[in-house]
Residue, then its C-alpha position, 0 to 999 in steps of 0.5 A: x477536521x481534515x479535507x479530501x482534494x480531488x483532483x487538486x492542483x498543488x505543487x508537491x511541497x504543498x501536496x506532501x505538507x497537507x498530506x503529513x496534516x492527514x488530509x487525503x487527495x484522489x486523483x481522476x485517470x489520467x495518460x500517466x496512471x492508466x499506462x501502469x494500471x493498464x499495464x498491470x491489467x494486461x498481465x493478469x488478464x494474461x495470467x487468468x486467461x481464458x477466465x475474466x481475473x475478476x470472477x475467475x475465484x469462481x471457478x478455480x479451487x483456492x489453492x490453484x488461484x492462490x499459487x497463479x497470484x503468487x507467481x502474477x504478482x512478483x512478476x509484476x512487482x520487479x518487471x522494469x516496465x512497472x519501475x519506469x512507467x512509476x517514474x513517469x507519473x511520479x513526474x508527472x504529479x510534480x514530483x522532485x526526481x532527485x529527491x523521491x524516492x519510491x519502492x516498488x509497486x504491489x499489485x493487490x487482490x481482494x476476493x468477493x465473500x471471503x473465498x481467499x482473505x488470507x496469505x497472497x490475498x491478505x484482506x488488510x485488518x485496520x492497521x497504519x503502515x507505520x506499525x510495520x516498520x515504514x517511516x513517518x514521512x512515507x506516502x501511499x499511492x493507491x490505484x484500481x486497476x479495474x473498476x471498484x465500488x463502495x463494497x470492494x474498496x479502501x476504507x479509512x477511519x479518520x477518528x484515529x489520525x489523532x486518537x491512538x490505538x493499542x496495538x502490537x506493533x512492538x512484536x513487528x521487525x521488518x528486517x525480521x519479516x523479510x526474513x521469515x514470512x513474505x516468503x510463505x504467504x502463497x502457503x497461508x490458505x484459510x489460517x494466516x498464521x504470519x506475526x503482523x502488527x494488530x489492533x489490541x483493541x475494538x476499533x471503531x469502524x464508523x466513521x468511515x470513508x470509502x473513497x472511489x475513483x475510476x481505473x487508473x485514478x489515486x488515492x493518496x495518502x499518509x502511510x500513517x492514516x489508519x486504514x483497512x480493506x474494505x469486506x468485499x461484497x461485490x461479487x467481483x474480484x478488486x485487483x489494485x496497485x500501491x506503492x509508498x514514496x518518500x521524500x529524502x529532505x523531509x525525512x532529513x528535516x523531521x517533515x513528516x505525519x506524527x506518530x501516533x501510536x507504532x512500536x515497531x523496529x527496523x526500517x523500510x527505508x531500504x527498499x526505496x529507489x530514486x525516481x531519476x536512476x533507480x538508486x538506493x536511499x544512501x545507507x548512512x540514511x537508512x542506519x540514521x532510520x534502523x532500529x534494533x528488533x526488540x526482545x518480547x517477552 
């Protein structure tokens, strides 16, 4: 049996040591939230304009909205107001600066009646973070930027934090991934073709938990919670951030969710930067978390 904390008032040692347990946390807005997800509201509302983000997709052919995403979310992702106002509310949820560290921050879209599920607006099949090279100890952040319902979504399938599923993570190399396929994801545009980690078998769906909060609360979560977008039937466009953490001393000492069923290679380890300076996970760590990709066949 596992708990849902809204609005919760632990220290983060206990926050993260429940979250490694598969219990979830959500979040109300607060100054610190709402400063990002406002923050990354105003860039697409510039991005759009004159057209509403949420319902533009119905008025621009698919191929010129997914070319405005591709050039809205990487200018969101590296923009130092994104890094700073993270470090903010990191620390303003009790997060130890020198021992957090984050990386940085996607915006997301999910369009209304499949008109892009694909490349820059990739509609997430079930799937754990961890089959896609991401350490056991990381953290999920989630947050709508604008207002999201039980049909736009995030769901989660809590019959498998302890229930394996056969799944291709075996073919999945983050290294590999960079190196080849992030790239091209404006170009994946009715077909993704992009070799990422799937169930190998029927997942049950049911039960499932959708949790809501208002724009700018959390959702937060272990990256090793199977989970996937929820089929948007809203009408609208949900436009969301996430952003993983990790904690340097619990990956050192092993503290973390266990792992149930990934047979990735390689890292993301790298990726991470410390809430107080924006260093980089120290490289002897990364090695210590590095696998080699593996021959398929």
């Amino acid at each position: 049996m596992h708990s849902i904390y809204v609005d919760a008032e632990f220290c983060d040692d206990e926050r993260r040591q429940k979250l490694y347990d598969g219990d979830l946390f959500v979040y109300s807005p607060r100054p610190s939230t709402l400063a990002l997800t406002e923050f990354a509201g105003e860039m697409a509302r510039q991005a759009f304009a004159p057209l509403d983000p949420e319902t533009a997709q119905f008025e621009m052919a698919v191929e010129d909205y997914a070319a405005l995403l591709a050039e809205l979310k990487p200018r969101f992702i590296h923009h130092p107001e994104s890094k700073r106002l993270i470090q903010e509310m990191l620390t303003d949820f009790g997060c130890d600066q020198e021992q957090v560290y984050f990386d940085v921050p996607r915006m997301r879209s999910s369009t209304s009646n499949d008109y892009l599920t694909t490349g820059i607006a990739f509609a997430f099949h079930p799937h754990r973070d961890t089959w896609y090279s991401a350490p056991y100890v990381q953290l999920n952040w989630w947050l709508p930027i604008f207002e999201i319902g039980a049909d736009n979504g995030l769901a989660f399938h809590p019959k498998y934090w302890q229930t394996p599923v056969r799944n291709s993570s075996r073919v999945y190399n983050y290294a590999e991934w960079n190196a080849t396929s992030r790239q091209i994801a404006a170009t994946q545009i009715g077909v993704d073709t992009r070799v990422q980690p799937v169930p190998e078998e029927e997942v049950e769906l049911v039960p499932q938990i959708r949790p809501i909060c208002k724009p700018g609360g959390i959702i937060l979560f272990s990256g090793a919670q199977l989970h996937s977008s929820v089929p948007n039937t809203s009408g609208r466009t949900r436009f969301s951030i996430d952003l993983r953490t990790v904690h340097l001393g619990d990956a050192l000492a092993g503290r973390a969710a266990p792992n149930i069923d990934s047979d990735c290679s390689g890292t993301t380890m790298g990726d991470y930067l410390r809430v107080s300076d924006l260093e980089h996970v120290p490289a002897g760590v990364i090695a210590e978390f590095d696998t080699p990709a593996i021959e398929v066949a």
